[in-house]
C-alpha positions as YAML, in Angstrom:
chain: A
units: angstrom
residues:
- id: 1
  name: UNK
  ca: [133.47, 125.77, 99.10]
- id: 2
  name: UNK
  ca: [130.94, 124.20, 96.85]
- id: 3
  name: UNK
  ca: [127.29, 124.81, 96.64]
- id: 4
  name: UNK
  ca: [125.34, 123.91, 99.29]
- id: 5
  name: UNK
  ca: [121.97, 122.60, 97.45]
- id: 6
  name: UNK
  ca: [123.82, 118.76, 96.42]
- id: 7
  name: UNK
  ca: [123.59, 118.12, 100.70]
- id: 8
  name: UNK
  ca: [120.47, 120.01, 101.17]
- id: 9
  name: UNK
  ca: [118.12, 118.67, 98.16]
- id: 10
  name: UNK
  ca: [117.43, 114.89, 99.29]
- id: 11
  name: UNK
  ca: [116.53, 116.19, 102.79]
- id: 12
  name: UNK
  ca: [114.88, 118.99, 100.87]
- id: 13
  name: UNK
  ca: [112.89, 116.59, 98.86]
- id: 14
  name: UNK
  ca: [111.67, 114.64, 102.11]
- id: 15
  name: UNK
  ca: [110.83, 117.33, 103.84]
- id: 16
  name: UNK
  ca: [108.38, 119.31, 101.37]
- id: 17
  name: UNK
  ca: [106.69, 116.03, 100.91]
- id: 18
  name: UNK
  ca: [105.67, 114.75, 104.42]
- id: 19
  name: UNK
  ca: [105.62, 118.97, 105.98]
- id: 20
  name: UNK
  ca: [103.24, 122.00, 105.06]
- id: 21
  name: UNK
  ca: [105.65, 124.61, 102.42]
- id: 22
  name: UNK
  ca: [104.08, 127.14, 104.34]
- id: 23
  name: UNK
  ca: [105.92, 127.05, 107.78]
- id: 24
  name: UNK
  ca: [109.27, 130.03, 108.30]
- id: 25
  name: UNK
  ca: [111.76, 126.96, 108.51]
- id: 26
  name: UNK
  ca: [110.31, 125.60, 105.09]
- id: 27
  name: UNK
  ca: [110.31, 128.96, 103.34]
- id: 28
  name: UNK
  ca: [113.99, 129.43, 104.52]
- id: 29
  name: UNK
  ca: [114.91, 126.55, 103.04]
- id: 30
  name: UNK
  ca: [113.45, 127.16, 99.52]
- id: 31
  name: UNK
  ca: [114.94, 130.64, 99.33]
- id: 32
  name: UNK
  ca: [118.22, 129.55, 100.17]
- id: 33
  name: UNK
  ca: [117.85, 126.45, 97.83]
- id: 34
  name: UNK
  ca: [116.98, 129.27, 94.91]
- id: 35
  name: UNK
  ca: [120.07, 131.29, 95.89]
- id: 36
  name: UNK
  ca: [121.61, 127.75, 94.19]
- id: 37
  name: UNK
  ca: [119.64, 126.94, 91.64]
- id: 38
  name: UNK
  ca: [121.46, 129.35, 88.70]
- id: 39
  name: UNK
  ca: [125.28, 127.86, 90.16]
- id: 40
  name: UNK
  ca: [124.46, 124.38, 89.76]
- id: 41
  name: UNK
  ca: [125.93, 121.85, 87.52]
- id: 42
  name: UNK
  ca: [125.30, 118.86, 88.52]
- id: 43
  name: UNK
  ca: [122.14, 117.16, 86.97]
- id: 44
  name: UNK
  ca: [121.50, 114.78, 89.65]
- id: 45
  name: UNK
  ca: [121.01, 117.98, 91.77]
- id: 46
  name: UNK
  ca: [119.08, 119.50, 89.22]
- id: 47
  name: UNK
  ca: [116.67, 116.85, 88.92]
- id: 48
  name: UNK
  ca: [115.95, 116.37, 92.76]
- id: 49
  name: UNK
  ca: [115.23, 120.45, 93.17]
- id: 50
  name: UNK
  ca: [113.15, 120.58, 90.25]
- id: 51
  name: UNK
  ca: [110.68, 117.69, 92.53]
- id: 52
  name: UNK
  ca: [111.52, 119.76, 95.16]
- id: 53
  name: UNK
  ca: [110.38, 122.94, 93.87]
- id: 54
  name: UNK
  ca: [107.68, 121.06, 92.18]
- id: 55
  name: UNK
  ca: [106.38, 119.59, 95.43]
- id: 56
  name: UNK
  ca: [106.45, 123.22, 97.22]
- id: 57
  name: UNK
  ca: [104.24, 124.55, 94.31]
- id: 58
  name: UNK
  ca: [106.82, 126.94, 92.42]
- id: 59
  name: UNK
  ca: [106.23, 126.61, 89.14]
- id: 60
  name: UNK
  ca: [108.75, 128.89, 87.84]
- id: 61
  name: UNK
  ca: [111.50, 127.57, 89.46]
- id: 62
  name: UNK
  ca: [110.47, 124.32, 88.41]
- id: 63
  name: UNK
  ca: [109.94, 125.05, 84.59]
- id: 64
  name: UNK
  ca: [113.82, 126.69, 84.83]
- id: 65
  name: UNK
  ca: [115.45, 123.60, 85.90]
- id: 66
  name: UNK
  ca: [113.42, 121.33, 83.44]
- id: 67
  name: UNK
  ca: [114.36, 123.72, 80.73]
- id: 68
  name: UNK
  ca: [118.13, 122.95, 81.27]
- id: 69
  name: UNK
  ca: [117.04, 119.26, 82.42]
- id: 70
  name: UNK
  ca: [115.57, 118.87, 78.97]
- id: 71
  name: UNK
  ca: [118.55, 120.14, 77.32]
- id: 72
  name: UNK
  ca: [120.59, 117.46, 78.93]
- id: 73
  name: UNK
  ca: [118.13, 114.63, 77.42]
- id: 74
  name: UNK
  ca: [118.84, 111.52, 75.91]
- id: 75
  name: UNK
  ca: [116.41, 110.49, 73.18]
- id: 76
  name: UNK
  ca: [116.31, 107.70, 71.10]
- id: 77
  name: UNK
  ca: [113.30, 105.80, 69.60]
- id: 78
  name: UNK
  ca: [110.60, 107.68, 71.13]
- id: 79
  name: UNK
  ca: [111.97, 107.23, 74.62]
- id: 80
  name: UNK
  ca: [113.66, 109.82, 77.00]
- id: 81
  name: UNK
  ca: [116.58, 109.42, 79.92]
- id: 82
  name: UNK
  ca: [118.79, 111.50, 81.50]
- id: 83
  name: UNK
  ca: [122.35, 110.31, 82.69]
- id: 84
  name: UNK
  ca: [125.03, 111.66, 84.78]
- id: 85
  name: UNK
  ca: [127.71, 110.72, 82.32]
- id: 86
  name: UNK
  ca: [126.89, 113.57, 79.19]
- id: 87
  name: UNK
  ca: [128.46, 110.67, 76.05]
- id: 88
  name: UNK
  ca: [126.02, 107.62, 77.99]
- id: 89
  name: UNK
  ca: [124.56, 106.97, 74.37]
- id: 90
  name: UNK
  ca: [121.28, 105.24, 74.29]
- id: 91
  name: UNK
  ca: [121.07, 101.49, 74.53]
- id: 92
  name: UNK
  ca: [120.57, 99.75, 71.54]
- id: 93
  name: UNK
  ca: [120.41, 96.24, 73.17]
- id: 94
  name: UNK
  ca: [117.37, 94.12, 73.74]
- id: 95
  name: UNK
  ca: [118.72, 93.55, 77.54]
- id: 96
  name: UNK
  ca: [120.36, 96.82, 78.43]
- id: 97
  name: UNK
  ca: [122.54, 97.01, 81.72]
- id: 98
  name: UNK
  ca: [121.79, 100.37, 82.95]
- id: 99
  name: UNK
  ca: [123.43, 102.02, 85.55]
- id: 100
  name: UNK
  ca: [120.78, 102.94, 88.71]
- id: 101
  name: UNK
  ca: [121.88, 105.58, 88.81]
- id: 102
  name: UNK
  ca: [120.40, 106.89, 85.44]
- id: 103
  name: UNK
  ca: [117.20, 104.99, 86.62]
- id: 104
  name: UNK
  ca: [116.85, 107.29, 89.64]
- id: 105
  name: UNK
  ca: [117.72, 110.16, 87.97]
- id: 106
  name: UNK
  ca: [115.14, 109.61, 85.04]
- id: 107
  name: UNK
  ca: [112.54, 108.78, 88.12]
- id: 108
  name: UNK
  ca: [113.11, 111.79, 89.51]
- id: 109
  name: UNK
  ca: [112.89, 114.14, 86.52]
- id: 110
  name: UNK
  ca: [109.59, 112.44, 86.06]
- id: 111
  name: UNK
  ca: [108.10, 113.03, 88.82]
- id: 112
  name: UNK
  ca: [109.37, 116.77, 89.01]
- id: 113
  name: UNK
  ca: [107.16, 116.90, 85.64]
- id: 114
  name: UNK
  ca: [104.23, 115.10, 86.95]
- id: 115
  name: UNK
  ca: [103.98, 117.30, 90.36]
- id: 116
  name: UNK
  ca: [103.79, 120.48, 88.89]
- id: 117
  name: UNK
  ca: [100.85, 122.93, 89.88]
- id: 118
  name: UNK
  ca: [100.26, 123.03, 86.28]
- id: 119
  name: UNK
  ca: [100.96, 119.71, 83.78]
- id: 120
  name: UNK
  ca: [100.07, 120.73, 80.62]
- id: 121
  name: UNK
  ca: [99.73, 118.23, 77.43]
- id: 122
  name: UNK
  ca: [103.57, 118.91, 76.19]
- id: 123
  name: UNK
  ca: [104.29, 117.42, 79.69]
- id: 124
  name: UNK
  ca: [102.80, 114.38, 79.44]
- id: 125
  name: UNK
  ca: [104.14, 113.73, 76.01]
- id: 126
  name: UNK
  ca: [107.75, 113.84, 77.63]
- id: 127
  name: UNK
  ca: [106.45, 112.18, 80.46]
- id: 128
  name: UNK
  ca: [105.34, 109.48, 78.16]
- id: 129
  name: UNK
  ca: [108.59, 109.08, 76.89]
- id: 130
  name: UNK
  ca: [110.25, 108.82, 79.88]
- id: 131
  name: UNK
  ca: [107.96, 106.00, 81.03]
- id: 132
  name: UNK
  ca: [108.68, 104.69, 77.70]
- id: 133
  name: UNK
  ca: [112.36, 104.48, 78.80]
- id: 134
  name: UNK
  ca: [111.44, 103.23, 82.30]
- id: 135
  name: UNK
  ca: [109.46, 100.49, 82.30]
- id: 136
  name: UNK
  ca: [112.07, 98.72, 79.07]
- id: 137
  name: UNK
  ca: [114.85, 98.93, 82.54]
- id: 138
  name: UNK
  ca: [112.43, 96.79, 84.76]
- id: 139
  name: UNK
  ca: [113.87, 93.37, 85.45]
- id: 140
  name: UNK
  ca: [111.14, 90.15, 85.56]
- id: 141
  name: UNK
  ca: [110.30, 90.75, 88.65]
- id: 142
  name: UNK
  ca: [109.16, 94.44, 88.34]
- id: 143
  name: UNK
  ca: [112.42, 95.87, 89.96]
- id: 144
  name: UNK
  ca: [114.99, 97.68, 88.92]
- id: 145
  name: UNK
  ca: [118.79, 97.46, 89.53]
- id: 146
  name: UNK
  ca: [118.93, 98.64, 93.19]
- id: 147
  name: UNK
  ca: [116.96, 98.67, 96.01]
- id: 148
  name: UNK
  ca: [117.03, 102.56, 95.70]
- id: 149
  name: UNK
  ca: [116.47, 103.12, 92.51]
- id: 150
  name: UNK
  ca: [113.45, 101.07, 92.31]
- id: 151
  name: UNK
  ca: [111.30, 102.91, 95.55]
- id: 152
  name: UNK
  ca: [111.85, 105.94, 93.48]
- id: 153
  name: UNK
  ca: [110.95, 104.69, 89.93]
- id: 154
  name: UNK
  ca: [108.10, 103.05, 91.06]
- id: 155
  name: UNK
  ca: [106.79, 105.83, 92.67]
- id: 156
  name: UNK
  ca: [107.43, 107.90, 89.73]
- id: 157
  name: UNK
  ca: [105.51, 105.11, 87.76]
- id: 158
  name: UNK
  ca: [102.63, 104.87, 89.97]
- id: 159
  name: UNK
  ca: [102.31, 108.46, 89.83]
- id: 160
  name: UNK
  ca: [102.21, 108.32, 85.77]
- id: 161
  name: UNK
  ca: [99.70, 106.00, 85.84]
- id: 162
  name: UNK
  ca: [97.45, 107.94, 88.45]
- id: 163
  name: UNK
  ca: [97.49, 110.99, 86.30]
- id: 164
  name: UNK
  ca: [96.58, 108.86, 83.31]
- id: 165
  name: UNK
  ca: [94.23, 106.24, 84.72]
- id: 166
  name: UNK
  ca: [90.72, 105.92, 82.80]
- id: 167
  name: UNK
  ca: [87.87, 103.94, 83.44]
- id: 168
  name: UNK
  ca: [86.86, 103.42, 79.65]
- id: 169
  name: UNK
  ca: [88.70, 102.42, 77.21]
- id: 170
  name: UNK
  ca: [89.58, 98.70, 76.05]
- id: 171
  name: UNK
  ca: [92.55, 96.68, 74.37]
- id: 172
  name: UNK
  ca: [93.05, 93.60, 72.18]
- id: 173
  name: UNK
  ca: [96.57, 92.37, 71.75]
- id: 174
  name: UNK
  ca: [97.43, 90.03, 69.71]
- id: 175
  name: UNK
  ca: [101.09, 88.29, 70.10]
- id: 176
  name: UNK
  ca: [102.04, 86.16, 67.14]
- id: 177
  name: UNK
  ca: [105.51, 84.49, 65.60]
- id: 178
  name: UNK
  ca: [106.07, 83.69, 61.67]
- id: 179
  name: UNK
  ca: [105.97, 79.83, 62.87]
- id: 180
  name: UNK
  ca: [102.43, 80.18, 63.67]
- id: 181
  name: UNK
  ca: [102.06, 80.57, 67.54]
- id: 182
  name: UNK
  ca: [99.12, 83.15, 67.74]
- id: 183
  name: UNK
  ca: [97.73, 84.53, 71.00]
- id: 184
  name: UNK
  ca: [95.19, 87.21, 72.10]
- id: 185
  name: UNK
  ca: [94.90, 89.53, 75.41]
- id: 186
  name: UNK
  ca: [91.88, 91.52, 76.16]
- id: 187
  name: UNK
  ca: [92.48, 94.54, 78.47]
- id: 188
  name: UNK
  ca: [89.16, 95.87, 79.70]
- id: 189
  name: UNK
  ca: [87.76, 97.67, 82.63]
- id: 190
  name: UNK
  ca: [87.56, 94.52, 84.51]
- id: 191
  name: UNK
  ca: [91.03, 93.23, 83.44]
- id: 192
  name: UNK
  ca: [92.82, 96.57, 84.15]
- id: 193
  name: UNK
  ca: [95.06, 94.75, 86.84]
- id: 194
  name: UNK
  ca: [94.94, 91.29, 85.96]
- id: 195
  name: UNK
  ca: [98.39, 90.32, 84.94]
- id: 196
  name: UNK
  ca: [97.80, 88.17, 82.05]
- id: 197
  name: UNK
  ca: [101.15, 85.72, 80.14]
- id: 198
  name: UNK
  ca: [101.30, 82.96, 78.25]
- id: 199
  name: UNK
  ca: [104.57, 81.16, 77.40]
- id: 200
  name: UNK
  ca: [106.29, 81.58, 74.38]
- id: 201
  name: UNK
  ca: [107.71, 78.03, 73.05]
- id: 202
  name: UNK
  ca: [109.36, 79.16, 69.83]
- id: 203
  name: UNK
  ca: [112.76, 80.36, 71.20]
- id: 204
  name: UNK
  ca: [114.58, 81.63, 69.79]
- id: 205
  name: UNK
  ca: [112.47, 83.49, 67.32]
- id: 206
  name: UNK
  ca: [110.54, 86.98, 65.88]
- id: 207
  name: UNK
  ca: [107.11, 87.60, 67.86]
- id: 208
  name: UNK
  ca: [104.96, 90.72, 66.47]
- id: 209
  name: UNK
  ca: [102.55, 92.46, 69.51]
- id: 210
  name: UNK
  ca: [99.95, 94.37, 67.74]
- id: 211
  name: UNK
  ca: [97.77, 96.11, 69.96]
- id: 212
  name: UNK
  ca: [94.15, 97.83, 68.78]
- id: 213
  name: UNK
  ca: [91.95, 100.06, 70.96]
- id: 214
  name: UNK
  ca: [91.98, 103.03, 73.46]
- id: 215
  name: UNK
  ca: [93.50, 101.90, 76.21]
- id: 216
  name: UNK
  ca: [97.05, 102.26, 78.08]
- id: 217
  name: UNK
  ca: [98.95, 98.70, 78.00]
- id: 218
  name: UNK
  ca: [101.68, 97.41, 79.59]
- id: 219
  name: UNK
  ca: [103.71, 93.93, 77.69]
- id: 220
  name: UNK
  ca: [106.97, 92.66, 79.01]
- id: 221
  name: UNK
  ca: [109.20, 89.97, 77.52]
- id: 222
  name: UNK
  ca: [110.74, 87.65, 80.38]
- id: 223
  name: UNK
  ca: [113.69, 85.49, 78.95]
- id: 224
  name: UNK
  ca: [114.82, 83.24, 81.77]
- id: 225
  name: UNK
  ca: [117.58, 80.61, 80.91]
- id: 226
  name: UNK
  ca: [120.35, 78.11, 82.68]
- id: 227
  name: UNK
  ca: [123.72, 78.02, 82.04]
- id: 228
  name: UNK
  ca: [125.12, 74.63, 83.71]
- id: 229
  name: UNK
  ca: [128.59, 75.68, 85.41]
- id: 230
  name: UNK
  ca: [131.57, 74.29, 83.10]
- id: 231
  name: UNK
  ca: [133.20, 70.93, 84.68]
- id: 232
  name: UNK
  ca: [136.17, 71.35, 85.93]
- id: 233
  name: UNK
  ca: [139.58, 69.51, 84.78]
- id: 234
  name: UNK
  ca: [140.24, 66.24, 86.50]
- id: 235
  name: UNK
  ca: [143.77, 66.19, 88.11]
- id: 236
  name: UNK
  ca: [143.59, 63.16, 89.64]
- id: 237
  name: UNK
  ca: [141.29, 60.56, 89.96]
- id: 238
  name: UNK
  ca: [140.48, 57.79, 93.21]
- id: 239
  name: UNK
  ca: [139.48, 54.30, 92.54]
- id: 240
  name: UNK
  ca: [138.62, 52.56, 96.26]
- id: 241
  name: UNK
  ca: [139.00, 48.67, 96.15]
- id: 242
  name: UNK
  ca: [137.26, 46.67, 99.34]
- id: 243
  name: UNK
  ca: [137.85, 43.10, 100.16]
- id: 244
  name: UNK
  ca: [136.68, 41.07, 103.06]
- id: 245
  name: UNK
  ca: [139.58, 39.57, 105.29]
- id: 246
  name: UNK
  ca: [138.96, 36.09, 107.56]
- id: 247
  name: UNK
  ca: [138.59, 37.15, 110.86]
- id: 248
  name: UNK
  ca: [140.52, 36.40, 113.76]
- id: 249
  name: UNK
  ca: [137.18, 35.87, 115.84]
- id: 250
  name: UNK
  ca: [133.88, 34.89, 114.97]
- id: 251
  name: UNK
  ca: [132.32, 38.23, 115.83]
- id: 252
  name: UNK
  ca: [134.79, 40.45, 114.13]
- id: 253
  name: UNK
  ca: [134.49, 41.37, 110.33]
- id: 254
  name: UNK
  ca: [137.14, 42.49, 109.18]
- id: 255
  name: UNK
  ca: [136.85, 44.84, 105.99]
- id: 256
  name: UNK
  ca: [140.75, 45.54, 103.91]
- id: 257
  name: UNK
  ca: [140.05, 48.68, 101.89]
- id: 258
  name: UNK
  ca: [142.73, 49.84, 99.19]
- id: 259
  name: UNK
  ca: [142.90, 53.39, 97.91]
- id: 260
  name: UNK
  ca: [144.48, 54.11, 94.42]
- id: 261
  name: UNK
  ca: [145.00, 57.38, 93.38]
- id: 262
  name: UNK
  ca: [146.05, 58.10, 89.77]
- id: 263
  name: UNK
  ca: [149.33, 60.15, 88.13]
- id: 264
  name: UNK
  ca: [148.40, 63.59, 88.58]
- id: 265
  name: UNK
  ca: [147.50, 65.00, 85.39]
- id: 266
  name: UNK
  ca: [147.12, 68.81, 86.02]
- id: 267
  name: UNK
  ca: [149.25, 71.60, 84.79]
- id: 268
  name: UNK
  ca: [152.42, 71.21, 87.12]
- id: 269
  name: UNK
  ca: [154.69, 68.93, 87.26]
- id: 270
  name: UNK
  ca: [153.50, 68.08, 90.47]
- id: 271
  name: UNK
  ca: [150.36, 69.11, 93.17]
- id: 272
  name: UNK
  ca: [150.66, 70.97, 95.96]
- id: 273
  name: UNK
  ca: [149.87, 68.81, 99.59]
- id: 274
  name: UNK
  ca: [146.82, 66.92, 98.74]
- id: 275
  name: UNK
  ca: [143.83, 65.39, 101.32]
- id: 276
  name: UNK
  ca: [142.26, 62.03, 100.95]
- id: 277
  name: UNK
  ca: [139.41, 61.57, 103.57]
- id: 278
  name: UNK
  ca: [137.54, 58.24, 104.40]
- id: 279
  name: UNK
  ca: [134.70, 58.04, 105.94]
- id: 280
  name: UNK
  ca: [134.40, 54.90, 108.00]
- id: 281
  name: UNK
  ca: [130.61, 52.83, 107.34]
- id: 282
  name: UNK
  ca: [128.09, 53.27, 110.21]
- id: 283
  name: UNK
  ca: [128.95, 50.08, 112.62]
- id: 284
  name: UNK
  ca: [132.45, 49.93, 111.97]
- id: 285
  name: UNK
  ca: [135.97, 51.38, 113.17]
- id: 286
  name: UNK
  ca: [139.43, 52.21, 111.97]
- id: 287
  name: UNK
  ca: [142.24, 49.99, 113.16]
- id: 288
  name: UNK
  ca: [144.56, 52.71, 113.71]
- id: 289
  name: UNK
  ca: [147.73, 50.61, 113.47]
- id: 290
  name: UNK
  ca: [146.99, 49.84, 110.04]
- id: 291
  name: UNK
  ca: [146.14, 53.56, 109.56]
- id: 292
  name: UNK
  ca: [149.61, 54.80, 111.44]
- id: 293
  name: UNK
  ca: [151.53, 52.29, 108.77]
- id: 294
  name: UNK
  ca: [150.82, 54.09, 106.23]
- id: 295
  name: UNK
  ca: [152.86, 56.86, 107.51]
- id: 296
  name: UNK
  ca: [155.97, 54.94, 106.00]
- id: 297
  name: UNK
  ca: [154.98, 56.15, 102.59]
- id: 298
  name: UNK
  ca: [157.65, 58.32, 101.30]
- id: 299
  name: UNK
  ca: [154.19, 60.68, 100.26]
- id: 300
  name: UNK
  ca: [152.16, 60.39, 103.15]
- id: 301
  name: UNK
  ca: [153.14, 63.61, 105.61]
- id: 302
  name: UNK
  ca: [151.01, 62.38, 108.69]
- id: 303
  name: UNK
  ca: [147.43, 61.03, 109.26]
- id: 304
  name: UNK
  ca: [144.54, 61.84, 111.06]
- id: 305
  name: UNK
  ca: [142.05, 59.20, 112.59]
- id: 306
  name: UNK
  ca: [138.50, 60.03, 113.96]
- id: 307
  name: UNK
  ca: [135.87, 57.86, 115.37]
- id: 308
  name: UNK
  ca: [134.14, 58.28, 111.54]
- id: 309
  name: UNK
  ca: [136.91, 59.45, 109.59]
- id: 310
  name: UNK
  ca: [140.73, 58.93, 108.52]
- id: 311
  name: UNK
  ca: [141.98, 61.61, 106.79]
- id: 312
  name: UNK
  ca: [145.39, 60.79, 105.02]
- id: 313
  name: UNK
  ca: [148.04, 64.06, 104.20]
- id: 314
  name: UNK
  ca: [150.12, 63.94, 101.14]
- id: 315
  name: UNK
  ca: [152.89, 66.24, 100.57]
- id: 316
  name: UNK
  ca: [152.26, 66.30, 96.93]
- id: 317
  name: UNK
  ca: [151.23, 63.24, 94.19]
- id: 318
  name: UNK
  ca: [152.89, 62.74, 90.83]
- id: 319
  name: UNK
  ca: [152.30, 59.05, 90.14]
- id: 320
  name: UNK
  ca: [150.21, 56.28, 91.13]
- id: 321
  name: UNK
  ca: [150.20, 55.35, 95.02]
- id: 322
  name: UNK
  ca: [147.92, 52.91, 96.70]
- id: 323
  name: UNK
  ca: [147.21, 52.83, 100.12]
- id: 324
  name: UNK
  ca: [145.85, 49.52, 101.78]
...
């Protein structure tokens, strides 16, 4: 039987978070959920008790699970993950596709640092990394790739920025491309959480962001495109022919309408049963003797006629057939 802490440590995690850690059922649960700490092997696991443990205020447990958490780290370029998969390497691409899982799992090691009784300054510096990591996953919209993931990233996020939040402190950043486009962002007391963009023209191309002062900033690059959908091959193509026939009575107008439909160019040597509809003008109504003729068509498998619409059935079509 495996260890019981995978199926307890979600419910674990809810519980110690909404519920006092000092109530008999709660104290039960975190000495049976230390019983498993030592056998586990999964990382996912390990990150959820060490928020767990966190939350209940048990430091030591928590320091021993982000000791082998931090073992398990993958660094790269000043910023920190964690990934169930042990070879994930770290993206190198500009628009990584990242797995949510590794987003929740990152989230969740973060905030098992940040809720600590004590977070000292070697914390934060990891923390900062993993933010680092973090907020380069976040789509244009804020999210991330799942609904999941994101409630627990951004909770994890908020929570970073809570513990680092400042009053003082101001930014300039300057955004600027080696064809000239220059433009400037001041981040100030009163700006703190006005989201501030400007569109960048000179795509593609190299921007610099330079930022100078003592504040914490956030920049994003949003690259939003359209790729038209590719046409499809023609197999056939319709011409429709209308001419206007003397009528029989002076109150009847009589329209003659003539379909052609080409040699059927596709990839077989013929098409499988084919459909040609025609829908009949507002004010006017099939004569559905002329329609039933057509019938005699070697082609034509049956026909359909509607108040507004014939609809014509063709076993197949390898050359040119008109219809009239």
């Amino acid at each position: 039987m495996s260890s019981p802490a995978p199926f307890f440590a979600p419910v674990r995690v809810w519980h110690v978070s909404l519920l006092p850690t000092q109530g008999k059922l709660m104290q039960a649960t975190l000495r049976c959920l230390q019983q498993a700490v030592h056998n586990i092997t999964n990382i996912y696991t390990e990150a959820l008790l060490a928020y767990a443990f966190a939350l209940a205020g048990d430091y030591e447990t928590t320091q021993e699970l982000l000791y082998k958490l931090e073992e398990q780290a993958i660094k790269s370029g000043g910023q920190i993950h964690w990934s169930p998969k042990p070879s994930s390497p770290a993206s190198t691409e500009f628009w990584p596709g990242t797995q949510s899982v590794d987003i929740e799992l990152t989230a969740y090691v973060l905030l098992a640092y940040l809720s600590k009784p004590r977070v000292h300054t070697g914390d934060m510096t990891i923390a900062a990394g993993i933010v680092a990591w973090l907020t380069h996953q976040q789509n244009a919209y804020g999210g991330f790739a799942s609904t999941q993931d994101t409630v627990v990233a951004l909770q994890a996020l908020a929570k970073y920025a809570a513990r680092t939040f400042s009053t003082s402190g101001q930014a300039l950043v300057r955004v600027k491309s080696q064809r000239g486009f220059g433009k400037t962002f001041q981040v100030n007391r009163q700006k703190r959480l006005l989201v501030q963009q400007a569109a960048l023209i000179e795509v593609p191309g190299q921007f610099l962001v330079q930022v100078h002062g003592s504040s914490c900033v956030f920049a994003q690059t949003v690259l939003r495109y359209h790729e038209p959908p590719p046409r499809a091959a023609v197999t056939f193509t319709l011409r429709v022919n209308t001419e206007f026939c003397s009528p029989k009575c002076w109150w009847l107008h009589n329209f003659s309408c003539s379909l052609s439909v080409s040699v059927y160019v596709g990839d077989h040597e013929t098409s499988n049963m084919a459909l040609v509809e025609v829908e009949v003008l507002s004010g006017f109504i099939p004569v559905k003797s002329s329609v039933k003729a057509l019938e005699k068509i070697p082609l034509a498998k049956k026909t359909e006629v509607k108040t507004d619409k014939i609809t014509i059935y063709l076993e197949e079509v390898r050359e040119r057939l008109l219809f009239k």
